[in-house]
N, C-alpha and C positions, 0 to 999 in steps of 0.2 A: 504494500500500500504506500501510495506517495504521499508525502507529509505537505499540505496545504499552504502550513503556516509560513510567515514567511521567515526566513533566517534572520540571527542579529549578526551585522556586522563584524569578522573578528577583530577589526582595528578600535571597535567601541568595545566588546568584551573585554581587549586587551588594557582599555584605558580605563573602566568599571574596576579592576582588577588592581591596577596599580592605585588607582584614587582610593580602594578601600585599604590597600594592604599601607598606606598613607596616615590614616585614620587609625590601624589597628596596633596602637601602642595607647598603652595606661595615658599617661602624662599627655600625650596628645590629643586624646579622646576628654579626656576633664578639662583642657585649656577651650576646644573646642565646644562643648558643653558651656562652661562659664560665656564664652563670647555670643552664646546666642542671645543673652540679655543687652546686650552690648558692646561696644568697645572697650579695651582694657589697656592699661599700660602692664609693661614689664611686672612692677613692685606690686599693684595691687594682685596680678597674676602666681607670681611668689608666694604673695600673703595665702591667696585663694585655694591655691596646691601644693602649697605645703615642701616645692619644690628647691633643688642647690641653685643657684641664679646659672652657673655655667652648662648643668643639664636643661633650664628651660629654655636658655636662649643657643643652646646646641638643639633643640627642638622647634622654637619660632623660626629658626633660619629654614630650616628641612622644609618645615611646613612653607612657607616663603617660597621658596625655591620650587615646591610642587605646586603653586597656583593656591593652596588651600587660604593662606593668610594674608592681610595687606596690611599697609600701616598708611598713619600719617600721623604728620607732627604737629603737635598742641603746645606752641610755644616749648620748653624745655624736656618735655617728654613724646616719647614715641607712645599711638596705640595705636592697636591691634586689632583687626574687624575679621570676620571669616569675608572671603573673596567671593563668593558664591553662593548663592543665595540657593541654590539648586545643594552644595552640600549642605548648610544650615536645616535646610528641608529635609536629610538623610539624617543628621546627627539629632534632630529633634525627633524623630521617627524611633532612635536607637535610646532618646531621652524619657521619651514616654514609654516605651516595652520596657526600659532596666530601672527606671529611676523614676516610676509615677509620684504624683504628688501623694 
């Protein structure tokens, strides 16, 4: 029997795949969590997880660099917004199944 449906792309599978495997560390999944209220800077992000400052900002860069996080500066401090409003939609999705109110 021939399968109707229509196939997904393997270059979107591929990119589904690296955007979750992005996502799937502790520390980046609760900075990502915390930013769906908001933008954050660095310090409050610290305060928030509890995190070493060289591990979260060895983490904001990665995420940076994958498209997941942006910034912009506010007079003396940098924050931190998620990039895409399309992941904020995935990671609230993962917020309400792990972490209902």
């Amino acid at each position: 029997m021939i399968n109707s449906m229509k196939q997904i792309p393997k270059e979107n599978v591929q990119a589904a795949s690296e955007g979750l495997k992005a996502i799937a560390h502790e520390l980046r999944l609760s900075v990502l969590c915390l930013l769906l209220d908001g933008p954050m800077t660095v310090s409050a992000l610290l305060e928030a997880t509890g995190a070493e400052q060289t591990n979260l900002s060895k983490h904001l860069s990665k995420m940076r660099m994958m498209g997941l996080l942006e910034t912009e500066k506010q007079g003396n401090f940098i924050q931190y917004r998620i990039a895409n409003q399309n992941w904020g939609d995935v990671i609230h999705a993962l917020k309400k199944i792990y972490c209902p109110d």
